[in-house]
C-alpha positions, 0 to 999 in steps of 0.5 A, spaced: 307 909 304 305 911 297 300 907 293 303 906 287 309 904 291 304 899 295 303 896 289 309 895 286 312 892 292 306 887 293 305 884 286 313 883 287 312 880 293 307 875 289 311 874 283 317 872 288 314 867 292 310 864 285 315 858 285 315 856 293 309 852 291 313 848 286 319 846 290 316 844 296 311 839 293 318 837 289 322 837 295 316 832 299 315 829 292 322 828 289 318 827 282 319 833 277 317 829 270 312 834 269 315 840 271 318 844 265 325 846 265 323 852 260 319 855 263 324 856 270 330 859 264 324 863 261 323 866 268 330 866 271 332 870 264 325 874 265 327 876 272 334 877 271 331 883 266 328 885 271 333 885 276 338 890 272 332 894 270 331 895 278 339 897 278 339 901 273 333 905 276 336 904 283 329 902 285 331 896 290 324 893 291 324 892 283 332 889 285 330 884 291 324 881 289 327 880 282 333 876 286 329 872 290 325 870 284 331 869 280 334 864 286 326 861 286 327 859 279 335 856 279 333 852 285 328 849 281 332 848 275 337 845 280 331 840 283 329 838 277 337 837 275 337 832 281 330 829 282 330 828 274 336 823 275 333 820 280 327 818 277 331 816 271 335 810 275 
């Protein structure tokens, strides 16, 4: 395998699982007051880009590590969404 190709796919890889931390300290914890929402919709906005960016170039490491970290951030939008309800109640 190539070298660049390596890398690319490994800074994917460690790009996509970047928000797993979070969410499942906000799965265990249901608090999420000081997680900003912003952040996920700068991000998920970001890897959106990059995901048509991969499609247009038909470079599927750039496709599926950008989707998966798309899916990461709307998961914690969606938590944040729940959690914040609750912890207002």
């Amino acid at each position: 395998m190539d070298t660049k190709l390596m890398i690319g796919i490994g800074a994917g890889v460690l790009t996509a699982i970047s928000a797993i931390p979070q969410i499942v300290k906000a799965l265990q914890t249901k608090k999420v007051a000081h997680v900003s929402p912003f952040m996920f919709i700068i991000l998920a906005l970001g890897n959106s880009a990059w995901m048509w960016y991969g499609m247009l170039l038909k470079d599927w490491p750039i496709i599926i590590t950008n989707s998966f970290s798309l899916v990461m951030d709307i998961t914690m939008l969606v938590l944040k969404l729940i959690y914040h309800r609750k912890e207002e109640n």
